[in-house]
FIMI-811930 format. One line per field, with one value per residue: x, y, z of N, C-alpha, C in turn; residue in one letter; residue number from 1; chain. Coordinates in Angstrom, 1 decimal. Layout:
REM FIMI-811930
npx	X  ... $
npy	Y  ... $
npz	Z  ... $
capx	X  ... $
capy	Y  ... $
capz	Z  ... $
cpx	X  ... $
cpy	Y  ... $
cpz	Z  ... $
residuo	A  ... $
num	NUM  ... $
cadena	A  ... $
REM end
This chain:
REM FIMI-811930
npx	107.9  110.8  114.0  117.2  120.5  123.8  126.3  128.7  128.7  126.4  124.0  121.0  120.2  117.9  114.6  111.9  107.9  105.3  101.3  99.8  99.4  99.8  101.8  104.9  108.7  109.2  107.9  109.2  111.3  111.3  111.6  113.8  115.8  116.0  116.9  119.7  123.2  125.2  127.3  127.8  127.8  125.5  124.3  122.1  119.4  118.2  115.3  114.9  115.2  115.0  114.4  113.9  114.1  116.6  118.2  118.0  119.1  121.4  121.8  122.0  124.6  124.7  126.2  126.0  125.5  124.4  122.8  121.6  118.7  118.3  117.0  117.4  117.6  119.7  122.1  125.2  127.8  130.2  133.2  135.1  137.0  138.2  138.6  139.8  138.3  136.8  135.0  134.3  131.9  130.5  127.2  123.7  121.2  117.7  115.4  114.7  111.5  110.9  110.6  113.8  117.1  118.4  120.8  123.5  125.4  127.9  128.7  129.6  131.3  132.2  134.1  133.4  134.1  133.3  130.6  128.9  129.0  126.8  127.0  125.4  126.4  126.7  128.8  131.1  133.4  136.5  138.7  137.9  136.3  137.0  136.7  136.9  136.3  133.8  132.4  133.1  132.1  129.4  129.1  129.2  126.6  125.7  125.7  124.2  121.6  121.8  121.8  119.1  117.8  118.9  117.3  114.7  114.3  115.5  115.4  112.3  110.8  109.7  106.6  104.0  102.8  100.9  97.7  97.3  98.8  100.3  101.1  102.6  104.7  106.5  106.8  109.0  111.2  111.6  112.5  114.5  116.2  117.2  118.5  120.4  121.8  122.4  124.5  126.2  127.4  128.6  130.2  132.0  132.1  134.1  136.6  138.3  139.8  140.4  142.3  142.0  141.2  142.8  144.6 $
npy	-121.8  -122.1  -121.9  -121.8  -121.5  -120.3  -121.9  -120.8  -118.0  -117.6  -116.5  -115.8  -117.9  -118.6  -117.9  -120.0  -119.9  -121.1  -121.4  -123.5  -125.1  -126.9  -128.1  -129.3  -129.6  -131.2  -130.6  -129.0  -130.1  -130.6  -127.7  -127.5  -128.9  -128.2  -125.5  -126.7  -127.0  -129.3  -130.8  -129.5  -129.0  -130.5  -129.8  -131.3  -131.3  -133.9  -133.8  -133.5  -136.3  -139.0  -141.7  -142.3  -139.9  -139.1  -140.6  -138.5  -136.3  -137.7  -139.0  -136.6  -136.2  -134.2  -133.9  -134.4  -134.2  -135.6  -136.9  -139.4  -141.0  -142.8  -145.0  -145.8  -148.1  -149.9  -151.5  -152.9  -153.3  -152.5  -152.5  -149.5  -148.2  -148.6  -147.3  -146.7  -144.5  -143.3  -144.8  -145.9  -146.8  -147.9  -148.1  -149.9  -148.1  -148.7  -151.6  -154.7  -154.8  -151.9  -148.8  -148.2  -147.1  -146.5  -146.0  -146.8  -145.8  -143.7  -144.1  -142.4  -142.7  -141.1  -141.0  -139.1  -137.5  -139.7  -140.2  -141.6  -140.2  -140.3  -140.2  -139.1  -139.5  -138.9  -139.2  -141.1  -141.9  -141.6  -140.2  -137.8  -136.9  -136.5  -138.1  -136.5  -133.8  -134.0  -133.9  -131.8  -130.1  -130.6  -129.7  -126.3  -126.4  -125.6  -122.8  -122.3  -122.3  -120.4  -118.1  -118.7  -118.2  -115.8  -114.2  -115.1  -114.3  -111.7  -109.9  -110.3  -111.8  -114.0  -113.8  -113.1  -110.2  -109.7  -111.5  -111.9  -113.7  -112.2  -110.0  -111.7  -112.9  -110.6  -109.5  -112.0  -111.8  -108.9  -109.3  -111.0  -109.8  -107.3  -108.5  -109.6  -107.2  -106.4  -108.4  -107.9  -105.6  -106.1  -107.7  -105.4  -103.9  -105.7  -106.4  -104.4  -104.4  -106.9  -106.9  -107.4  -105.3  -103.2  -99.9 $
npz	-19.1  -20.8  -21.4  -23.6  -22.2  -22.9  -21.7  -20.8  -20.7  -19.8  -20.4  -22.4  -25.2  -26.5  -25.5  -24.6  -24.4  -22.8  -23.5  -22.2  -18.9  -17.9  -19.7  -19.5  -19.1  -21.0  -23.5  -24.5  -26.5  -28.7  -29.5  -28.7  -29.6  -32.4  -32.1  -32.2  -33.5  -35.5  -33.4  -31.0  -27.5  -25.3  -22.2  -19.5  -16.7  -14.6  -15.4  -18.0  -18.9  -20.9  -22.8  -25.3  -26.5  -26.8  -28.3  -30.5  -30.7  -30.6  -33.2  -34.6  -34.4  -31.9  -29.1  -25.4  -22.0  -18.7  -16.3  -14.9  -13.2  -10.3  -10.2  -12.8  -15.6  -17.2  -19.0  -19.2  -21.7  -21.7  -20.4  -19.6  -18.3  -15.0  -11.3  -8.0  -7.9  -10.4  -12.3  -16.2  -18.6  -21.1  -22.1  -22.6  -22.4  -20.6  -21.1  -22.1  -21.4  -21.1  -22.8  -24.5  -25.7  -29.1  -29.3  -28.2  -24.8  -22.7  -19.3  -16.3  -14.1  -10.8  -7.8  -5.3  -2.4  -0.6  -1.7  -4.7  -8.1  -11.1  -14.1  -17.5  -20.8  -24.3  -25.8  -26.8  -26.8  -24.5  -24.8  -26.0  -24.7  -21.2  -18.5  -16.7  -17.5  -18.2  -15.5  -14.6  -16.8  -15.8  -13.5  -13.7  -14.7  -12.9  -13.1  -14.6  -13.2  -11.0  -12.8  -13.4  -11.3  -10.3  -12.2  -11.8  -8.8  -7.7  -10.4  -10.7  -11.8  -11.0  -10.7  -12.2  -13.8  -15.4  -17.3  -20.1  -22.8  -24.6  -22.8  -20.9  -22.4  -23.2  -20.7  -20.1  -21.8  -21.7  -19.2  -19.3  -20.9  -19.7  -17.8  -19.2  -19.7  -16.9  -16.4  -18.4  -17.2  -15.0  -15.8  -17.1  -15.1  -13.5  -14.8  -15.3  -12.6  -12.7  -14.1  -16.7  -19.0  -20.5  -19.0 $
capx	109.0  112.3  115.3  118.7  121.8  125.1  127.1  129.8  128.2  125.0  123.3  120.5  120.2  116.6  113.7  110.5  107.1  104.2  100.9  99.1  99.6  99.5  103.1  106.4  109.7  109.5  107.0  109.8  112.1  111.7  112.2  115.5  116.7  115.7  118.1  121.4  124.0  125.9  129.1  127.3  127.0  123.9  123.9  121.1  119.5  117.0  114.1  115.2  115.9  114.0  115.2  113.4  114.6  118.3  118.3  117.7  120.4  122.8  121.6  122.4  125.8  125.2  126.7  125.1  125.6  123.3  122.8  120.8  118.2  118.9  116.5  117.5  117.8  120.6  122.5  126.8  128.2  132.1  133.9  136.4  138.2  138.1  139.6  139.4  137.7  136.5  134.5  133.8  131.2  129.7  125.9  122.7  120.1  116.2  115.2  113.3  109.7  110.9  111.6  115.3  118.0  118.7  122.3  124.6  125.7  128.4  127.9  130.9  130.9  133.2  133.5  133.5  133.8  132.8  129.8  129.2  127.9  126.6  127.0  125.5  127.0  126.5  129.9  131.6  135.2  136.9  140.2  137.2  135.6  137.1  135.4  137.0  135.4  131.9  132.2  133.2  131.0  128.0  129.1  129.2  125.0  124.5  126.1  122.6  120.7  121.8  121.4  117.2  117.3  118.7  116.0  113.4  113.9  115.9  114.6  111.1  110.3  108.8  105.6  103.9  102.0  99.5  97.2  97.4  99.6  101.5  102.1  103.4  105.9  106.6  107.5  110.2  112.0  112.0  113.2  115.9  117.1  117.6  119.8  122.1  122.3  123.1  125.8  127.5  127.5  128.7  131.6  132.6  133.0  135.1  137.4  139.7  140.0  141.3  143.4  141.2  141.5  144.3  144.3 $
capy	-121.1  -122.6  -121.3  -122.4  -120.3  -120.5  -122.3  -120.0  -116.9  -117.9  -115.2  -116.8  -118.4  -118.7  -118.8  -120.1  -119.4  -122.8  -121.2  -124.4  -124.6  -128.1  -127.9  -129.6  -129.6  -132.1  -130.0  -128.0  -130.6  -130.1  -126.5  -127.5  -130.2  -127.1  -124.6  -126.9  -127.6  -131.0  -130.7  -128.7  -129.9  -129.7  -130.0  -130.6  -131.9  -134.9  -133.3  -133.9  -137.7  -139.2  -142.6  -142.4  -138.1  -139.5  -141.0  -137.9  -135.6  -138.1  -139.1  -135.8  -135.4  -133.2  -134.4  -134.1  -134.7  -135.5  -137.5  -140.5  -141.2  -143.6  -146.2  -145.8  -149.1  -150.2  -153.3  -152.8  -153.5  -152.4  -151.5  -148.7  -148.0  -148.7  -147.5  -146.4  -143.3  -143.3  -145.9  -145.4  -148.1  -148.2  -149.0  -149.6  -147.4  -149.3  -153.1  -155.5  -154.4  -150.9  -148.1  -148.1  -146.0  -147.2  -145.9  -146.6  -144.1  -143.5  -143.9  -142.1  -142.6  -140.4  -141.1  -137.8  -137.3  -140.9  -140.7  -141.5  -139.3  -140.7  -138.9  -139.9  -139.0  -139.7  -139.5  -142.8  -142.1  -140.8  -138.9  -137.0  -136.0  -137.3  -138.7  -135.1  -132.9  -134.6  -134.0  -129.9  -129.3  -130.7  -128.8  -125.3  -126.0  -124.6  -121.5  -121.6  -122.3  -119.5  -117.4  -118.6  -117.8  -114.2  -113.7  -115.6  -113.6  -110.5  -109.4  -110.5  -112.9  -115.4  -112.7  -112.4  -109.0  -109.6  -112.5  -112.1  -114.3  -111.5  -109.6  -112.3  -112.9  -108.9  -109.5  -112.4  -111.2  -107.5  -109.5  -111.9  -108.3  -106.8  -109.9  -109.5  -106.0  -106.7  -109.5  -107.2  -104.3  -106.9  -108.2  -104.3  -103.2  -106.5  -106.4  -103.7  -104.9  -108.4  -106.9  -107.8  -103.9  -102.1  -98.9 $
capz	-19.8  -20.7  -21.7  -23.8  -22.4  -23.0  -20.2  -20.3  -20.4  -18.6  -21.4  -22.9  -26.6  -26.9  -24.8  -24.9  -23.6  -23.9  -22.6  -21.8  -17.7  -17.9  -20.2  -18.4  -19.6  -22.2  -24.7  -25.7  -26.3  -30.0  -29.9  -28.2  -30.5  -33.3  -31.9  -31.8  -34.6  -35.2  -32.4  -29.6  -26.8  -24.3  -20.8  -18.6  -15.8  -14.9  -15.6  -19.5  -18.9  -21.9  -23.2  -26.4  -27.0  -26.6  -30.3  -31.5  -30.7  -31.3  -34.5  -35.4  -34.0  -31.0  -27.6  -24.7  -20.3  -18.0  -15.0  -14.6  -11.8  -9.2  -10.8  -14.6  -16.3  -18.0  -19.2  -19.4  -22.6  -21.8  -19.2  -20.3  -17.0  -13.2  -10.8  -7.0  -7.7  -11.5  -13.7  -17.0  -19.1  -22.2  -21.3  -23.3  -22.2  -21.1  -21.0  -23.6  -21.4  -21.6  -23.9  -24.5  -26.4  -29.9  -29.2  -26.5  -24.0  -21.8  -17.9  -16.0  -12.4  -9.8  -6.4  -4.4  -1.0  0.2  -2.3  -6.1  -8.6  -12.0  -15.6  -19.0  -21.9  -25.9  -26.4  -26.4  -26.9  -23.1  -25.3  -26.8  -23.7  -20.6  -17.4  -15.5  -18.1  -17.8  -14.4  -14.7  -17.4  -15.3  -12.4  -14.5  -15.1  -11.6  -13.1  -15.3  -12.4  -10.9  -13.7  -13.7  -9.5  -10.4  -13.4  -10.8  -7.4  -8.1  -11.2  -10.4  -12.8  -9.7  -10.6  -13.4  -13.8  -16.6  -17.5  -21.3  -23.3  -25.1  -21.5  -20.1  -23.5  -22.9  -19.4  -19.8  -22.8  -21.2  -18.2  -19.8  -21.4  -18.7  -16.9  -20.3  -19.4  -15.6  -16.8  -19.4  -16.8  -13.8  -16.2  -17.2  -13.5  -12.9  -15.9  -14.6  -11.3  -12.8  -15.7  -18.2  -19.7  -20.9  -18.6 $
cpx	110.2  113.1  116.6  119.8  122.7  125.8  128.3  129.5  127.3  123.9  122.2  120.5  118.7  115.9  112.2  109.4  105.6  103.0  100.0  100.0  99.6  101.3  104.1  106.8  109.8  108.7  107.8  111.4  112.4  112.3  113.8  116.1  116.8  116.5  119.5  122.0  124.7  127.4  128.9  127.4  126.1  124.0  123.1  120.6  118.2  115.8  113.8  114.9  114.8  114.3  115.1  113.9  116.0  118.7  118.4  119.2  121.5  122.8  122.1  123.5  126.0  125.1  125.9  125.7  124.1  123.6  121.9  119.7  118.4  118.4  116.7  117.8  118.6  121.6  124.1  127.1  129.7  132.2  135.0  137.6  137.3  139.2  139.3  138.3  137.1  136.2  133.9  133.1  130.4  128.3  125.1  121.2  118.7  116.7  114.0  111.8  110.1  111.2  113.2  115.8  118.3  120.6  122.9  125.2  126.7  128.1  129.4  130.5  132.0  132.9  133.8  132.8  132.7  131.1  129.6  128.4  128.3  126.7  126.7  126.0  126.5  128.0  130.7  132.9  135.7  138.1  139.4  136.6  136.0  136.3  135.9  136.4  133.9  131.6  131.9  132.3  129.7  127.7  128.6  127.7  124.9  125.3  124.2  121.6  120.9  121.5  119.3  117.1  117.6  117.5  115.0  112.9  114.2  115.5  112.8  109.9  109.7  107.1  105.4  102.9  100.8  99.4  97.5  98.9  101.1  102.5  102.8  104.7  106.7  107.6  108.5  110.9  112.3  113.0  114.6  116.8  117.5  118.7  120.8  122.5  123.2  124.4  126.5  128.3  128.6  130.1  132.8  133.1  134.3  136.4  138.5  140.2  140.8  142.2  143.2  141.3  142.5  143.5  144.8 $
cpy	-122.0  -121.7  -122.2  -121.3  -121.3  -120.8  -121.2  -118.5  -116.2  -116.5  -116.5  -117.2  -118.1  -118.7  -118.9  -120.5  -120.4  -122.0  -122.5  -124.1  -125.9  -129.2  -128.6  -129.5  -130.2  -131.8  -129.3  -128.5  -130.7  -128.5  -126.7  -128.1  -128.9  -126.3  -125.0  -127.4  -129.0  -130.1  -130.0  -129.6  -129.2  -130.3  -129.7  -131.4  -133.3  -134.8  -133.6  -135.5  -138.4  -140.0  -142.0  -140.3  -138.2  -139.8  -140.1  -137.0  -136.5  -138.5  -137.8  -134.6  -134.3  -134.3  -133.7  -134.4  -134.6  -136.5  -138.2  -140.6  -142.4  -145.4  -146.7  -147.2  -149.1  -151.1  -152.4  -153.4  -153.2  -151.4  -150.7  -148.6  -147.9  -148.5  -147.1  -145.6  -143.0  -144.6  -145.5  -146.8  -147.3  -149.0  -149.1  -149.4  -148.5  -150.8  -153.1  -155.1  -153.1  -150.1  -148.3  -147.1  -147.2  -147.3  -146.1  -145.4  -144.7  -143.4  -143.5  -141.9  -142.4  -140.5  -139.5  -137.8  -138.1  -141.1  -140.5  -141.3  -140.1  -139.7  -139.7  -139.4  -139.2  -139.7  -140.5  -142.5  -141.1  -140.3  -138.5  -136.4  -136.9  -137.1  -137.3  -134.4  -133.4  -133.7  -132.1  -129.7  -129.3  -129.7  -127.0  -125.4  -125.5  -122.9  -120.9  -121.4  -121.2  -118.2  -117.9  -117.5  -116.3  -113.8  -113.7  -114.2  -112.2  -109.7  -109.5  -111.6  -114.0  -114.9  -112.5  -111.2  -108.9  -111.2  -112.6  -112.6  -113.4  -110.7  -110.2  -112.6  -111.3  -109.1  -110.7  -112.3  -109.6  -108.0  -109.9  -110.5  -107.7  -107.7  -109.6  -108.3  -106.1  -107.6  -108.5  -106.1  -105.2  -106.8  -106.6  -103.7  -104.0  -106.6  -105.8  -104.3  -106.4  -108.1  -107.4  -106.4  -103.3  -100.5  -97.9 $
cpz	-19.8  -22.1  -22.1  -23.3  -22.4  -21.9  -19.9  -19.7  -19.8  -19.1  -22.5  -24.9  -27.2  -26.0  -25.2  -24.1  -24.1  -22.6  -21.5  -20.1  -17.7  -18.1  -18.8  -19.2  -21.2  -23.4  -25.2  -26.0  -28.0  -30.8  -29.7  -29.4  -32.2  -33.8  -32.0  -33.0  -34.4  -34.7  -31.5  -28.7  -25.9  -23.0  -19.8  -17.8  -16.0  -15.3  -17.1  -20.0  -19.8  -22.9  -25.0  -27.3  -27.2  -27.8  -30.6  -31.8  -31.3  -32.6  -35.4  -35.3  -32.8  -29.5  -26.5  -23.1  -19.5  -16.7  -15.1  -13.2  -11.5  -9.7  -12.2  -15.0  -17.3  -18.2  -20.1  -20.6  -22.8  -20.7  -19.8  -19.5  -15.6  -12.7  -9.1  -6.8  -9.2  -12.0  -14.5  -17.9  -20.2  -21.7  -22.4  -22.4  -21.9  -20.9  -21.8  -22.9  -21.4  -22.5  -23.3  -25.9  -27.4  -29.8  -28.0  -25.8  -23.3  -20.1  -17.5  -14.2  -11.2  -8.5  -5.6  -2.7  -0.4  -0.7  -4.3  -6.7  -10.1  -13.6  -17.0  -19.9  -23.5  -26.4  -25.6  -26.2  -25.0  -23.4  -25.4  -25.9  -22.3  -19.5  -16.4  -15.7  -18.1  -17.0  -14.3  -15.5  -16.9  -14.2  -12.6  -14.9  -14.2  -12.3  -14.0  -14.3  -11.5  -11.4  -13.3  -11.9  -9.4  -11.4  -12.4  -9.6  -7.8  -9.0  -11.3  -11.1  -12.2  -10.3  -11.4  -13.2  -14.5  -16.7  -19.2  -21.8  -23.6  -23.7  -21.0  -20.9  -23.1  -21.4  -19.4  -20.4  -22.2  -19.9  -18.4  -20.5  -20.7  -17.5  -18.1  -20.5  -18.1  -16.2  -17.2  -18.7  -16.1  -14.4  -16.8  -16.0  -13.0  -13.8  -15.3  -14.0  -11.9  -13.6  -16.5  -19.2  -19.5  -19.5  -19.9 $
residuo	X  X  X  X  X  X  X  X  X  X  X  X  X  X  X  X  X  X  X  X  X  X  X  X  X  X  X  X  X  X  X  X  X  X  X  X  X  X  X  X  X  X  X  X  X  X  X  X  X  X  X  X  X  X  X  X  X  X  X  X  X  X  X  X  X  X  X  X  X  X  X  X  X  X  X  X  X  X  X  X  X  X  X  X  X  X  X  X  X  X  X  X  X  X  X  X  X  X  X  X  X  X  X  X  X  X  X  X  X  X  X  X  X  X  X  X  X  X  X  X  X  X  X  X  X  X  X  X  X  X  X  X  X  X  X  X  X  X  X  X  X  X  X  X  X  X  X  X  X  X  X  X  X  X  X  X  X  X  X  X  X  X  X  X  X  X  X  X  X  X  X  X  X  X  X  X  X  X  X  X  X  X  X  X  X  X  X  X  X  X  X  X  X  X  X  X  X  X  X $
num	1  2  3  4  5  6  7  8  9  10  11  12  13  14  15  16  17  18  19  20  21  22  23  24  25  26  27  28  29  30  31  32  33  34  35  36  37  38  39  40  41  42  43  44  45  46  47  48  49  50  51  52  53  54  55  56  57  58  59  60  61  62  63  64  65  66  67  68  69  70  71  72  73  74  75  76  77  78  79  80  81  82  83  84  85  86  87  88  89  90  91  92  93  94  95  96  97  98  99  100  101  102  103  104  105  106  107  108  109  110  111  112  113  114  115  116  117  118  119  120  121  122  123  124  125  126  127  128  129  130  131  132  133  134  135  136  137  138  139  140  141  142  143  144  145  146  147  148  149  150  151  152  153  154  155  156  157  158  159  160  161  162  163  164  165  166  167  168  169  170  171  172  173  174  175  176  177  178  179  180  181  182  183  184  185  186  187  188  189  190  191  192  193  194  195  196  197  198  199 $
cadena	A  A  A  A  A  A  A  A  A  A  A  A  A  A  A  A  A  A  A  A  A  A  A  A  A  A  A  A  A  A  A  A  A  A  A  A  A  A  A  A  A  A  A  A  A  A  A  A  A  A  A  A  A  A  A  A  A  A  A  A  A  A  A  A  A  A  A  A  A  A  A  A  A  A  A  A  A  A  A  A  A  A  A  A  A  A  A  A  A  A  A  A  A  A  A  A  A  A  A  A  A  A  A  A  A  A  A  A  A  A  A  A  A  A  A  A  A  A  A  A  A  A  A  A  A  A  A  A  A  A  A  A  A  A  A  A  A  A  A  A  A  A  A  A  A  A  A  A  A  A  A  A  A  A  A  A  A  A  A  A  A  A  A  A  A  A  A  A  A  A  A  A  A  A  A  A  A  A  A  A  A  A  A  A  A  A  A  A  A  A  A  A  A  A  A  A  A  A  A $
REM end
């Protein structure tokens, strides 16, 4: 199963259900690229990381974050800024025996609390998205991961109930409806209380 939600709202956009049991992440990376308009952006984790799926998006205008793994291959092409605690570089994705990115990326690297965390980007320009905002927006995916671990445990979604394809479609669409019921209720009880509603 995977799922697009909305980082703000942590309500989902789409999801989708591959029966093969064999399926990882990366089989529904067309449905993804399917769902998004040119100027979105998409944030998500390493599990995504896919030199050659990186062209795509940006070919067609949608921005993106992510995080690199520790071994990622990449050759510097501009430094944009350094400084104690922030570097920002223009990189090119891959090496001549590997796949590589036809487009260059952004690499944004923050030092935090004595260790340093990595961010890719497709957006080049740092007025257009700066190296703070990378950082917050990447942080705000655990709000989705949270969102799966309430569907997962709480609602019961760890468990599927039926073997047949359509039961199991049945049961995570009845489930994910029921989370955007919980949310909507969640944010109506808290509203008052913050002064979000007129009394």
């Amino acid at each position: 199963m995977a799922a697009l939600l909305h980082l703000a709202a942590r309500l989902p956009i789409h999801i989708w259900y591959e029966a093969d049991a064999r399926a990882h992440e990366h089989c529904f990376l067309d449905r993804l690229l399917g769902s998004l308009w040119a100027h979105d952006l998409l944030v998500f984790d390493r599990g995504l990381l896919d030199f050659d799926w990186f062209d795509r998006p940006t070919e067609r205008l949608i921005a993106f974050i992510t995080r690199p793994h520790s071994n990622t291959v990449y050759r510097v092409v501009q430094v944009l800024h350094r400084s104690a605690m922030i570097h920002g570089q223009i990189v090119r994705l891959g090496s001549s025996t590997q796949s590589s990115c036809n487009h260059l990326m952004r690499l944004v690297e923050v030092l935090y609390r004595g260790k340093w965390y990595r961010y890719l980007t497709n957006v080049l320009d740092p007025e257009q998205l700066p190296a703070e905002t990378v950082v917050a927006l990447y942080r705000r995916r655990w709000r989705i991961e949270e969102a799966f671990l309430v569907v997962k445990r709480l609602l019961g979604l760890a468990y599927l109930w039926v073997g047949s394809e359509n039961g199991i479609q049945l049961q995570i669409w009845a489930t994910w409806l029921l989370y955007a019921v919980l949310i909507d209720l969640s944010d109506a009880v808290v509203a008052p209380h913050l002064g979000l509603v007129k009394q």
